[in-house]
N, C-alpha and C positions, 0 to 999 in steps of 0.2 A: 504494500500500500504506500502508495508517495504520499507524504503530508504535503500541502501549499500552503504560502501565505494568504491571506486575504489578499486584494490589491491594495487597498488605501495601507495597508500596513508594509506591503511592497514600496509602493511606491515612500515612504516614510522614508526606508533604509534605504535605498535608491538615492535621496538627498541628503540622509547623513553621510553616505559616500562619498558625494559630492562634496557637500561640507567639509568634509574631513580633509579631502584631497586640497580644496582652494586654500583649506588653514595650513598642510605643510608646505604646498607652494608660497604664501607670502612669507613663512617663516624663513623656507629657506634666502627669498630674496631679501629680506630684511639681515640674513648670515651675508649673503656676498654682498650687500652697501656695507656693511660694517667693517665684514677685513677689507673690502679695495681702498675704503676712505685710510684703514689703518695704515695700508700699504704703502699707499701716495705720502701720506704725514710721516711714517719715517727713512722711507725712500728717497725725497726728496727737501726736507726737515733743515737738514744743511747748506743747501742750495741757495733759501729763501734768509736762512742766519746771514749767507755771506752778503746776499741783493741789500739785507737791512746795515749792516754794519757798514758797506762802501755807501751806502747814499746813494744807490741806484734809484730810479724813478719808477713806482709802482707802473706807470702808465708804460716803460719799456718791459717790464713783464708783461703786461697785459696785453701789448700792440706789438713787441718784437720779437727776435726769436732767442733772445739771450736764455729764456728758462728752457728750451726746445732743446740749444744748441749743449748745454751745460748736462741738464739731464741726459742726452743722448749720448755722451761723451763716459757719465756714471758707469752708465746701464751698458756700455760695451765695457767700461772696465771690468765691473762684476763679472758678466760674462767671461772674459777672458780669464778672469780666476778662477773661477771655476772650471776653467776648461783644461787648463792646467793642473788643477788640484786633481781634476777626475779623470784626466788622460785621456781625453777626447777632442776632436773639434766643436769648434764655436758653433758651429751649426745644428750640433747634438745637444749642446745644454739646455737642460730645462728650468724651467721658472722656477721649479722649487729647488733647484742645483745654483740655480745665481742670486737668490733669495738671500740666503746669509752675507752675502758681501754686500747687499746694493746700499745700507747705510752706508759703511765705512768707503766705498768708492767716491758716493756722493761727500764723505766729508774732505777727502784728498782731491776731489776736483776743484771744493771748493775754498777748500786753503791755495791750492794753484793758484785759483784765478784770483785771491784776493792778496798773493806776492806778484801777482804780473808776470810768472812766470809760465812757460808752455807747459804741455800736455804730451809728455809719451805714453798713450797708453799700454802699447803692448809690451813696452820695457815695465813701466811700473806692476802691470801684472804677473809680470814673472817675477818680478822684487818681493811683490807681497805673497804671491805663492809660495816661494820659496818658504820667505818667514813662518808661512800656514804650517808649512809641512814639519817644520822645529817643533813647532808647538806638540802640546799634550793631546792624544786623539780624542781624550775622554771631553772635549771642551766643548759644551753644550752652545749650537749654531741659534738656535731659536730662542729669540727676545720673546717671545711669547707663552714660552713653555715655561709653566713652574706648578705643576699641579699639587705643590705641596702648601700652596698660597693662597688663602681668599681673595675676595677682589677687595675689601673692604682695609683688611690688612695692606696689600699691593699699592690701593690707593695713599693710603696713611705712610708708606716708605716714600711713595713719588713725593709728596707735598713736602716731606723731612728733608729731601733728595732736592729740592726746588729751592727750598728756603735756602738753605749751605751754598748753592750754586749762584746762586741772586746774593747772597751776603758777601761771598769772597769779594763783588762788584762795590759794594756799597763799605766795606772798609774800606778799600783804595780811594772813593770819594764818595761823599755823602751831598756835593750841594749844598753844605752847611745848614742842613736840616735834623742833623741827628742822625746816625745807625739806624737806630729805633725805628724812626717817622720814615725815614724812607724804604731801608725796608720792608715798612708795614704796605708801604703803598700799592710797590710795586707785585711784593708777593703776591697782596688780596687782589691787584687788577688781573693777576693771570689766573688765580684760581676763579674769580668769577668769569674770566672769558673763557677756561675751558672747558665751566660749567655750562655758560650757555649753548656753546656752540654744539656741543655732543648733544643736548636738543633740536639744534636749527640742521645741524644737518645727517640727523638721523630719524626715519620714521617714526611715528608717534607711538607703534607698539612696539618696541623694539624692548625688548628683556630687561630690566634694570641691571642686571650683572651684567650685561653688552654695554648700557650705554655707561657705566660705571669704567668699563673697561677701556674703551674710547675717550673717555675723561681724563682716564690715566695718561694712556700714548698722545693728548693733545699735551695736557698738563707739562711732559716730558718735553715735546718740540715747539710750543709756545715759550716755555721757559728758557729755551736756548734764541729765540726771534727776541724778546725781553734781553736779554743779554746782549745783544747786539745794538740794540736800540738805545741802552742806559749807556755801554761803552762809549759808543758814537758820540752823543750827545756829553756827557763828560770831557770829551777829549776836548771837545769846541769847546765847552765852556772854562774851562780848565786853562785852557791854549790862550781864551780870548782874555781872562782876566788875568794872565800872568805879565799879556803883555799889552795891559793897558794902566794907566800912570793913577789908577785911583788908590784911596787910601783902604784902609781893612774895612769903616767904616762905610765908606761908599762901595764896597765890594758887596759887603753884607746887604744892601739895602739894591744893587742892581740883582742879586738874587732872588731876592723878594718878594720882587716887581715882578721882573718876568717870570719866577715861576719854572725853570727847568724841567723839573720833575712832568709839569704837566704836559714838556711839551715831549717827553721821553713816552709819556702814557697816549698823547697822541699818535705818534707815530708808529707804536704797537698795537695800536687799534687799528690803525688802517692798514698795516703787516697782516696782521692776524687775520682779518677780512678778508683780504686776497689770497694766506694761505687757504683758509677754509674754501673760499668760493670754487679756486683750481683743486681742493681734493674732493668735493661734492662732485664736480662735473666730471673729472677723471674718474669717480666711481662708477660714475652711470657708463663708462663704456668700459671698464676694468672687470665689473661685476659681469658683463654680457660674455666676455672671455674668460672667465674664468670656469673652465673642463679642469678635467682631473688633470693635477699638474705634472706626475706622470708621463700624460702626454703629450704635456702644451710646451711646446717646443717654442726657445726665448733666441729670435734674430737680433742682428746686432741693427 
């Protein structure tokens, strides 16, 4: 004897199928915005430190190809390291084989280009390969892996990790505001931008532990764009009153006035803006390729 369902009870289960299927399809897309946006933020994280600290003009990111040409320069270096590390040609690596090098490539492009000096990369990948291969093999590649970590904890090291890295800045000069005040300023404007933006550019239902997580990894390369910005602005200020004829008095009081700090806090707000907007838009075509990486074979 076959049992049936009813229909209306058919068709019930029929749409909790349905159901079920459209909730782990947006899940999963809500997984690939989350690592592509993480990817681009510390992939290219360095890139935008050195645009902030030379005084580059947000409008040639936007309009030229300095970030195109910079980035592409990274992402063949990584590549090459790894092709080297794994005994292969460049045209066999894959994304998750160039994946561990792409911060550190991108941070040596970007110290390059902020001595004015050229770019070998295939010399320098073999430099750094070489060094790879000294190393300990046991030396864990993934920034992301630590499953012995909450995210809660994780986050509460970053912030400790931010504060120490922003303070080394603000002993060297303070703006005659105090250690205290200005590091208070600066930390709390990066912890509230990194707050928000892991809202602004992450879905609305996106996991609290994800966007906690992304909180982290902005927290991490906001605080190095802040670093660049308070350097920057120090050295002007610094440079301009050492070599102008006022007294301690009227030094104190051109301080003041204009305010430094705020305009260090402006200029990381419109950093920060520009980094978020390119890793928002870099996800949406990041997320669309991202197959099993496996077999997503990484051109130079």
């Amino acid at each position: 004897m076959t049992l049936r369902l009813p229909k209306s009870q058919s068709r019930d289960n029929g749409f909790g199928a349905e159901a079920d299927m459209i909730y782990r399809e947006q899940r999963e897309e809500r997984f690939r915005t989350k690592v592509a946006i993480q990817q681009f933020l510390n992939h290219n994280g360095p890139l935008f430190r050195a645009f902030a600290k030379a005084g580059t003009s947000i409008n040639e990111v936007l309009d030229g190809d300095v970030l195109r040409v910079h980035a592409s320069n990274a992402m063949k270096l990584a590549v090459l390291i790894a092709a080297e590390i794994n005994k292969k040609s460049p045209e066999e690596v894959t994304a998750a084989e160039a994946k561990p090098f792409r911060t550190d490539a991108a941070e040596y492009v970007a110290d390059l280009w902020l001595s004015n000096k050229p770019i070998d990369v295939e010399k320098a990948a073999k430099e750094m390969a070489s060094a790879i291969n000294l190393a300990d093999k046991s030396w864990d590649f993934d920034s992301f892996k630590d499953d012995k970590m909450s995210d809660d904890a994780s986050l509460m090291i970053s912030a400790v990790s931010l504060a120490g890295s922003l303070s080394k800045l603000v002993d060297i000069y303070d703006f005659r505001l105090g250690k205290e005040e200005a590091l208070g300023k600066v930390v709390n404007y990066v912890v509230r931008t990194a707050s928000k933006m892991a809202f602004d550019i992450l879905p609305g239902e996106v996991r609290d532990a994800d966007r906690r997580n992304v909180t982290q990894t902005l927290s991490r390369n906001l605080c190095s764009l802040m670093e660049a910005c308070y350097e920057r602005k120090a050295i002007e200020v610094a440079s301009h009153l050492e070599g102008s004829k006022m007294t301690e008095v009227q030094k104190a009081k051109w301080l003041a006035e204009t305010k430094p700090v705020d305009d260090v806090l402006r200029s990381f707000s419109e950093w920060s803006t520009c980094f978020g907007a390119f890793a928002l838009a870099a996800s949406q075509g990041m997320k669309s390729q991202n197959t099993p990486e496996k077999d997503n074979k990484t051109g130079l």
